[in-house]
C-alpha positions as a Markdown table, in Angstrom:
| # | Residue | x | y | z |
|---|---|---|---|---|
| 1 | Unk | 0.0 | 0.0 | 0.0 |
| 2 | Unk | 0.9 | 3.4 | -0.8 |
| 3 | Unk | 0.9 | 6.0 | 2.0 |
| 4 | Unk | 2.6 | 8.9 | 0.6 |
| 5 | Unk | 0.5 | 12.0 | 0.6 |
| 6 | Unk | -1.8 | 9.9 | 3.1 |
| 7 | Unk | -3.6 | 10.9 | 6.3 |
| 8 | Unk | -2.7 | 8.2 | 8.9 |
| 9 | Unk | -3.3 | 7.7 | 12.9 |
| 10 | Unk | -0.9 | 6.9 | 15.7 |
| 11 | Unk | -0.2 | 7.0 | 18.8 |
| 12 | Unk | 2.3 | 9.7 | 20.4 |
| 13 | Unk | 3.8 | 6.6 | 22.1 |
| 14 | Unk | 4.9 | 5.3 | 18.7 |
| 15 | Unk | 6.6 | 8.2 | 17.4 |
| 16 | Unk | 10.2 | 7.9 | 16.5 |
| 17 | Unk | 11.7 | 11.0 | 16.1 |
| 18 | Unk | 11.5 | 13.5 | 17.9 |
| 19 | Unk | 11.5 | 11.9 | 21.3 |
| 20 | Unk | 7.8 | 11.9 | 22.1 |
| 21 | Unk | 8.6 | 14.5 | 25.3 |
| 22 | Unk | 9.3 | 16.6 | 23.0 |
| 23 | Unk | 6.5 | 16.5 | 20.9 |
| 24 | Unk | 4.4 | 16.8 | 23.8 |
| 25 | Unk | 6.0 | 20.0 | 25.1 |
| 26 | Unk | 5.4 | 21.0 | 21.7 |
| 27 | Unk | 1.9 | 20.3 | 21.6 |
| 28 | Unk | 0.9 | 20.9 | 25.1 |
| 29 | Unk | 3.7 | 22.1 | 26.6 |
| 30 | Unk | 1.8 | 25.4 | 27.5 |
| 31 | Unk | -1.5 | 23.6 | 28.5 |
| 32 | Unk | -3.0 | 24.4 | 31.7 |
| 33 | Unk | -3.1 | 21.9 | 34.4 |
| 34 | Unk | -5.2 | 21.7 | 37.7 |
| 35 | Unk | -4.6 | 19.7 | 40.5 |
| 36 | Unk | -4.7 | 19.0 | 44.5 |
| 37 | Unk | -1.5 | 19.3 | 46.7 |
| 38 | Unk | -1.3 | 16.2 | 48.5 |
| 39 | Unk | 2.0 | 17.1 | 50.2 |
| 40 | Unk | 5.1 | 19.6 | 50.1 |
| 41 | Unk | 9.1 | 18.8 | 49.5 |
| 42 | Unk | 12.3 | 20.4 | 49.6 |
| 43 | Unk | 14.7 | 21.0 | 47.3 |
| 44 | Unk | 17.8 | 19.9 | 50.0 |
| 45 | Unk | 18.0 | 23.3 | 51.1 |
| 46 | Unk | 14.9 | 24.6 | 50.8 |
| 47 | Unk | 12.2 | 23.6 | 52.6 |
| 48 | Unk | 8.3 | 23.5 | 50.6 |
| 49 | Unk | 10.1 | 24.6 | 47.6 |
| 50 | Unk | 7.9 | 21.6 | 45.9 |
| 51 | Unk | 4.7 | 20.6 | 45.3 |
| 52 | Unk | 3.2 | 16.8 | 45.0 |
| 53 | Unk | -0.2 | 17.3 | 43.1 |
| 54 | Unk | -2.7 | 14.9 | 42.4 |
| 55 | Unk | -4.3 | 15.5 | 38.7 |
| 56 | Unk | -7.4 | 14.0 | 37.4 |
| 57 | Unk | -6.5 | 11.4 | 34.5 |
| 58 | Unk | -2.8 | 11.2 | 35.5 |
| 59 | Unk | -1.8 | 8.1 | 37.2 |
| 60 | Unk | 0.8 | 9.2 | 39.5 |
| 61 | Unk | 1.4 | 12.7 | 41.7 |
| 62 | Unk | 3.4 | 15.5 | 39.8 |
| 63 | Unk | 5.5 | 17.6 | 41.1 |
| 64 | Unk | 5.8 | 21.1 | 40.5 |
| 65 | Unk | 7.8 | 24.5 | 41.7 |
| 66 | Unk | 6.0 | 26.5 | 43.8 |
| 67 | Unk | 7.5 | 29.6 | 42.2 |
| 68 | Unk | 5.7 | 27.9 | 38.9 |
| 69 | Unk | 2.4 | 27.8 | 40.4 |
| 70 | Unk | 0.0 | 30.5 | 38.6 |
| 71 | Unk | -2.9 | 30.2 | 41.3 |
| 72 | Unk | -4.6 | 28.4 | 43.9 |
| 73 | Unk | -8.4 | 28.2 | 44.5 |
């Protein structure tokens, strides 16, 4: 089959090049999130520096700066 000049489907997962990181900073890389704080960390020498949030449809906790934080409700 012939795919040149062909819509197709995939999975960001599947991409090759470029890394698929980087094609998701790329695509969402300035997307919004929202999420709970479940707990604070240091950074070794400063204490709360961190955040460990719990976003709906990610599996595991993310952590963020707390300088990076744009808001809190």
């Amino acid at each position: 089959m012939d795919l040149k000049n062909r819509w197709v489907h995939f999975q960001i997962r599947d991409v090759y090049l470029p890394e698929p990181h980087n094609l998701l900073d790329a695509l969402h890389g300035c997307d919004l999130l929202q999420g709970r704080v479940v707990e604070t960390s240091d950074s070794g020498m400063q204490p709360g520096a961190f955040l460990v949030v719990e976003v709906e449809g990610i599996d595991q906790p993310v952590i963020v700066p707390v300088k990076r934080v744009l808001g809190a409700l």
